[in-house]
MARNU-13254 format. One record per residue (C-alpha): residue in one letter; residue number from 0; x, z, y. Coordinates in nm, 2 decimals, decimal comma. Each point is the difference from the previous one (the first is absolute). Layout:
// MARNU-13254
PT type seq X Z Y
PT A NUM X Z Y .
...
// end
This chain:
// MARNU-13254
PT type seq X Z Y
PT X 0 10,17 9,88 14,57 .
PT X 1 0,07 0,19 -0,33 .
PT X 2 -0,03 0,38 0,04 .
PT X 3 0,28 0,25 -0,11 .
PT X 4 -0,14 0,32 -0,20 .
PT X 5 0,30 0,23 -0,16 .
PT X 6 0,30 -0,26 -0,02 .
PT X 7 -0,18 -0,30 -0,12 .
PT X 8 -0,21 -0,25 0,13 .
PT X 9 -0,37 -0,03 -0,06 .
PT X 10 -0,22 -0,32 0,07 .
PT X 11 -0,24 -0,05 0,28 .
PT X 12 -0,35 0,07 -0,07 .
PT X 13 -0,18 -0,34 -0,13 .
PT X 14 -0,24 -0,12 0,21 .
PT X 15 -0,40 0,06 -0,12 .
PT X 16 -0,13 -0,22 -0,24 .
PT X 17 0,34 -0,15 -0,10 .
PT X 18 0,09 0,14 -0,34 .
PT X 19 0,32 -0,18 -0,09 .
PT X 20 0,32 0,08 -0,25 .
PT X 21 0,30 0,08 0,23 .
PT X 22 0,28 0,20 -0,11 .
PT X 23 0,18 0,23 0,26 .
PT X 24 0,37 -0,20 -0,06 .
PT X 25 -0,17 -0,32 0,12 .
PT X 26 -0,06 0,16 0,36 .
PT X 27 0,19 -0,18 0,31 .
PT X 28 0,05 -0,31 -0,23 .
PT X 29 -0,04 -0,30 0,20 .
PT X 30 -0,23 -0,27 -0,10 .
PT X 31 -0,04 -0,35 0,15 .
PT X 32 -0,36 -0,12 0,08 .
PT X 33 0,06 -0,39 0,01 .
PT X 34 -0,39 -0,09 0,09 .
PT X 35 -0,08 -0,27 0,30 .
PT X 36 -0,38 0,16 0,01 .
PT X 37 -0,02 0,23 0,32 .
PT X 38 -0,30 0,20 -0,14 .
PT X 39 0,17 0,02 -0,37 .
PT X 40 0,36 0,09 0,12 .
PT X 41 -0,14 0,27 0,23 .
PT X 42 -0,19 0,16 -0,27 .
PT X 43 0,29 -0,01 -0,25 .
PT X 44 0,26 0,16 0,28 .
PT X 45 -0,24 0,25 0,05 .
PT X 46 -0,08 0,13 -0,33 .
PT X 47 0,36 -0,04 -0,19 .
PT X 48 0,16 0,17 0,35 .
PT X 49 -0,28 0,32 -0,04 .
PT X 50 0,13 0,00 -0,36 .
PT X 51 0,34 0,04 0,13 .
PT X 52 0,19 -0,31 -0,05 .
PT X 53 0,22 -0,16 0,31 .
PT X 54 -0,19 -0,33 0,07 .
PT X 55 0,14 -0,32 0,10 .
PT X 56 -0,17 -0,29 0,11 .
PT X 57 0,06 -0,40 -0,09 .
PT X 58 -0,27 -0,29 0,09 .
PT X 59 0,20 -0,25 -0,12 .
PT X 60 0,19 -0,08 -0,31 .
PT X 61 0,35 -0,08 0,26 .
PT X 62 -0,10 0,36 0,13 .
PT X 63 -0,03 0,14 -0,28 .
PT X 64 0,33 -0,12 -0,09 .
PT X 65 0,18 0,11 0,32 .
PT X 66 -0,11 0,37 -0,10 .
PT X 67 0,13 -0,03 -0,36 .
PT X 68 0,31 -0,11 0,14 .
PT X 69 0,07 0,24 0,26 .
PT X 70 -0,22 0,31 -0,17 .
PT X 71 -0,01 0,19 -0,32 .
PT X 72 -0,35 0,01 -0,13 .
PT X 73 -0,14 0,19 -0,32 .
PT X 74 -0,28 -0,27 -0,07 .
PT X 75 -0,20 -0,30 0,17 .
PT X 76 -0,35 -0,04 0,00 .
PT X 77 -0,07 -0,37 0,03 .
PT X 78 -0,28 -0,23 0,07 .
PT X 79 0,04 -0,34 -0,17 .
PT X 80 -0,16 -0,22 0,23 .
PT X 81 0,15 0,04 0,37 .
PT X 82 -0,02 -0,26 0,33 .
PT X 83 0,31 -0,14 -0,10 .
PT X 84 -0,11 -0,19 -0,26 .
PT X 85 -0,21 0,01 -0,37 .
PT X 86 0,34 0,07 -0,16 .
PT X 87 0,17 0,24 0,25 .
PT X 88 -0,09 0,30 -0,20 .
PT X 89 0,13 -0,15 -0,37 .
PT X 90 0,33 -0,13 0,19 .
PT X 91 0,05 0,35 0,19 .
PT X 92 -0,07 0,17 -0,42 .
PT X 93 0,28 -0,25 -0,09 .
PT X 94 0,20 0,10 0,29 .
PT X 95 -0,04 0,40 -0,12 .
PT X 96 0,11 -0,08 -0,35 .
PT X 97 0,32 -0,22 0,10 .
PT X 98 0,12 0,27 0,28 .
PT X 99 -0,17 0,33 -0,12 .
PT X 100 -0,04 0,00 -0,36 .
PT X 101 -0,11 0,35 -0,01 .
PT X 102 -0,24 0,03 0,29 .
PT X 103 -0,37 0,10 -0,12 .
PT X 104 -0,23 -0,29 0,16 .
PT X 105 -0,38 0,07 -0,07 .
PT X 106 -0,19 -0,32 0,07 .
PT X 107 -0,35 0,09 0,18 .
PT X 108 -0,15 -0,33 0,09 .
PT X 109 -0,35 -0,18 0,08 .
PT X 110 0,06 -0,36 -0,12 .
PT X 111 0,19 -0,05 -0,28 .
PT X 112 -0,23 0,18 -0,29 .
PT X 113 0,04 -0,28 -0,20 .
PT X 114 0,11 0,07 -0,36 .
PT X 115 0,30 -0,28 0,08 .
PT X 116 0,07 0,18 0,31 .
PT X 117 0,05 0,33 -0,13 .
PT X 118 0,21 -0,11 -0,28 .
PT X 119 0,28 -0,22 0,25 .
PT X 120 -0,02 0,37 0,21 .
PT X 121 0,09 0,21 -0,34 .
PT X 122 0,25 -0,28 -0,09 .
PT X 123 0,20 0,00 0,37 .
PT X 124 0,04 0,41 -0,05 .
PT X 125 -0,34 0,16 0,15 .
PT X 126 -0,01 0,35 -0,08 .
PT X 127 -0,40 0,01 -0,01 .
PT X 128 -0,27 -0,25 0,15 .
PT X 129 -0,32 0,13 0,15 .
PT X 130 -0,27 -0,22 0,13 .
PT X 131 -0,12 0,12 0,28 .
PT X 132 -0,31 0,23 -0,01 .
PT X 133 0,01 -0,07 -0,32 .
PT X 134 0,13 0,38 -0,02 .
PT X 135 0,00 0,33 0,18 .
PT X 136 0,26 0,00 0,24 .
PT X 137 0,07 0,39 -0,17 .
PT X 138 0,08 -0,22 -0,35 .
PT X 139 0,24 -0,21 0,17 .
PT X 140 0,20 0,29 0,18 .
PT X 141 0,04 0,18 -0,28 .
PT X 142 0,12 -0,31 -0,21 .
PT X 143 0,27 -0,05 0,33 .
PT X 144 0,08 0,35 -0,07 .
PT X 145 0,04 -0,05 -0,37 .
PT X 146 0,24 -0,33 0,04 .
PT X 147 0,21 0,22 0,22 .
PT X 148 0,07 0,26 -0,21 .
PT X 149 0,08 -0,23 -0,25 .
PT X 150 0,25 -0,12 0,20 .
PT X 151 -0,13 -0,41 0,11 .
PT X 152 -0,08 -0,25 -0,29 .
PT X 153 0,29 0,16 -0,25 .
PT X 154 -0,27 -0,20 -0,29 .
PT X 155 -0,12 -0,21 0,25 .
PT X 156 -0,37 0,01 0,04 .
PT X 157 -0,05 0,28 -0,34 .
PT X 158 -0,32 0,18 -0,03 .
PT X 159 -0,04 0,32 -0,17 .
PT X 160 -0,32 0,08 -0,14 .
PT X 161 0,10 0,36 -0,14 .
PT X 162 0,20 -0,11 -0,35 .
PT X 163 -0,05 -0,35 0,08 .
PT X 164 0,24 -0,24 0,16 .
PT X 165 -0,12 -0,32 0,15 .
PT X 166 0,25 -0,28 0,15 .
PT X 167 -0,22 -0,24 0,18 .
PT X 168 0,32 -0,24 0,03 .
PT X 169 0,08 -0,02 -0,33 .
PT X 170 -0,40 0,02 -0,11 .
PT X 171 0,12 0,26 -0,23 .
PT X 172 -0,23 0,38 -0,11 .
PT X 173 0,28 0,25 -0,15 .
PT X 174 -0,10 0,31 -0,22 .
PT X 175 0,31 0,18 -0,11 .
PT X 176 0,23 -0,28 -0,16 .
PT X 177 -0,31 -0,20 -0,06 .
PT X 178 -0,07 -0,31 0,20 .
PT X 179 -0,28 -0,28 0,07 .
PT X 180 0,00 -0,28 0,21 .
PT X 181 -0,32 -0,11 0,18 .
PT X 182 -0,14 -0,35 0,14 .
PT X 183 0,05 -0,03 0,42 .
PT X 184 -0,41 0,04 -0,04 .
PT X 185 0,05 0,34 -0,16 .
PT X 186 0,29 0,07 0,22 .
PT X 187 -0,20 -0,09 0,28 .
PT X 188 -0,31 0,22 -0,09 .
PT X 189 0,21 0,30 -0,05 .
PT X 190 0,16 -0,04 0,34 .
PT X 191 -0,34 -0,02 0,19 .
PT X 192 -0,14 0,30 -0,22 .
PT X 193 0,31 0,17 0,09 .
PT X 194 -0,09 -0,02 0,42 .
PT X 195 -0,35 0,20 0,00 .
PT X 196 -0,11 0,32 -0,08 .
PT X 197 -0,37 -0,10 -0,05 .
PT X 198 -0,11 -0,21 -0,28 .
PT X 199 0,00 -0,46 0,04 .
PT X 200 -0,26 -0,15 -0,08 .
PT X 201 0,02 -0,37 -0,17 .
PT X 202 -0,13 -0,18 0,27 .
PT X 203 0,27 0,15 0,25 .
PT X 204 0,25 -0,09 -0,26 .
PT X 205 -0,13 -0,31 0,01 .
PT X 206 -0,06 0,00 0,36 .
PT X 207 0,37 0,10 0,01 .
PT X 208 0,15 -0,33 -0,14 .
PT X 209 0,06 0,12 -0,37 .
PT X 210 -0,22 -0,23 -0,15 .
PT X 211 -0,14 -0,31 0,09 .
PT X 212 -0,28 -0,03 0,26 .
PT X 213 -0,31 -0,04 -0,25 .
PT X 214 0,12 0,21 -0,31 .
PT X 215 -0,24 0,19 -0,12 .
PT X 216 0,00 0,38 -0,02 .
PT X 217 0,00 -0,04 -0,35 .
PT X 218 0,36 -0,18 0,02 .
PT X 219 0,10 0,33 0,19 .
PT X 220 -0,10 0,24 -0,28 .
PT X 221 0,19 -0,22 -0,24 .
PT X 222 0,34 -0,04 0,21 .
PT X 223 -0,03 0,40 0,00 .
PT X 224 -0,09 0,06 -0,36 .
PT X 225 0,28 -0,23 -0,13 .
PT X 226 0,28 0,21 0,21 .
PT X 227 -0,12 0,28 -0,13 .
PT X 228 0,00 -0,08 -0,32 .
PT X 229 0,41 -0,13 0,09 .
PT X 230 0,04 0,34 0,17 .
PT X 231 -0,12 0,14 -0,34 .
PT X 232 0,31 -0,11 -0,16 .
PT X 233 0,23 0,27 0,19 .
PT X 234 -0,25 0,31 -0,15 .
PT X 235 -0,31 -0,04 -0,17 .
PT X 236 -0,32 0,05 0,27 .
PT X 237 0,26 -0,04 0,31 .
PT X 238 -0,21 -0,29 0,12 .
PT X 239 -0,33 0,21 0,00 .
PT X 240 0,25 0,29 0,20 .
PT X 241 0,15 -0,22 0,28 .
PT X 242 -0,26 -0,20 0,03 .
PT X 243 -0,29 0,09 0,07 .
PT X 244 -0,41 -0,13 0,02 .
PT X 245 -0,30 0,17 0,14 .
PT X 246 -0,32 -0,14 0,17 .
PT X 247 0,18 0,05 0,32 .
PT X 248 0,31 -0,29 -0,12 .
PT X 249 0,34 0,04 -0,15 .
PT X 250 0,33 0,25 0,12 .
PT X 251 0,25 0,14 -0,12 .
PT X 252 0,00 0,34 -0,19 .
PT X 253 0,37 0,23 -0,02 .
PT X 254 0,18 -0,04 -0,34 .
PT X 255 0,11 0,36 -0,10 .
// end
């Protein structure tokens, strides 16, 4: 419950350990959890109620569609893969976009890493896509937060990486009224870099169905090199800026 200091309201205290980007205007907005995993949906309702939201529940894509209809929500946090079906999750995204164009749906799923599967998400209106464990649960409430200030998809599934624009629907990086378009690889790569805070290596971006089972790590380095060198085309050394390679893998550094 939000606490009232002088007039205005001022947010619960976070709980430890949980360091997460969430503007007071965003308290008592109500999220729906739509998440068939007992263990997983418990752990979400928990956390995003002690960051203030109003939590509903759906384990189903037809639940999940009863509370859009009878409930105003602020944003959805949906899990791909459900009980009712490999393509319940897609179909409910489609749903969103047809009968709530402007509702924030951050995908957070377990199963559907793959570069194709990411892309039909981005394509059918997902606001983000995390792969589970793939990032801190803090990253993935604060980019919740973010979608809902800026007010659902409004540029359906845009990034910002500080003066950089990234459309992963249109596969297009923006820099003032300058404009590239990537491969889906690059588009891809970008998206998965986007998820984590720590640094991938090139086996897990293999591992993660970017490349083909047996490419080397050399193929990796390549694939990277060559979008930077496209990224380069923006702003000279932007590629070496956003992204970036240590001993520990590749991430993505802030363009200021």
């Amino acid at each position: 419950m939000a606490l009232r200091t002088r007039g205005r309201t001022e947010p619960p205290p976070l709980p430890p350990g949980l360091e997460v980007y969430r503007p007071p205007q965003l308290l008592g907005s109500s999220v729906l959890i739509v998440e068939d995993e007992a263990p997983m949906q418990a752990q979400l309702r928990l956390d995003l109620t002690d960051l203030g939201y109003l939590v509903r529940l759906a384990g189903s894509a037809d639940e999940a569609k009863r509370v859009l209809t009878h409930e105003r929500v602020a944003g959805v946090l949906l899990d791909l893969v459900l009980d009712d079906g490999e393509q319940a999750g897609y179909d409910l995204l489609r749903w969103i976009r047809q009968n709530h164009p402007g509702l924030a749906v951050v995908v957070l799923s377990a199963a559907q890493g793959s570069a194709a599967g990411i892309r039909r998400a981005f394509e059918l209106g997902a606001s983000s896509y995390f792969i589970k464990g793939n990032a801190s649960m803090a990253h993935i409430y604060s980019d919740l937060a973010a979608r809902l200030v800026e007010g659902g998809t409004g540029r359906a599934g845009n990034y910002r990486f500080g003066r950089l624009d990234f459309d992963p629907t249109h596969r297009t990086m923006s820099l003032g009224k300058k404009q590239i378009r990537l491969t889906s690889q690059q588009t891809t790569l970008v998206v998965h870099l986007a998820q984590g805070s720590k640094p991938v290596t090139a086996g897990e971006l293999i591992g993660a169905g970017l490349f083909r089972p047996n490419a080397a790590r050399s193929t990796v380095h390549s694939a990277l090199l060559t979008l930077r060198r496209k990224l380069d085309e923006l702003e000279p050394e932007l590629g070496s800026k956003l992204l970036r390679s240590t001993s520990r893998g590749y991430s993505l550094g802030p363009i200021v």
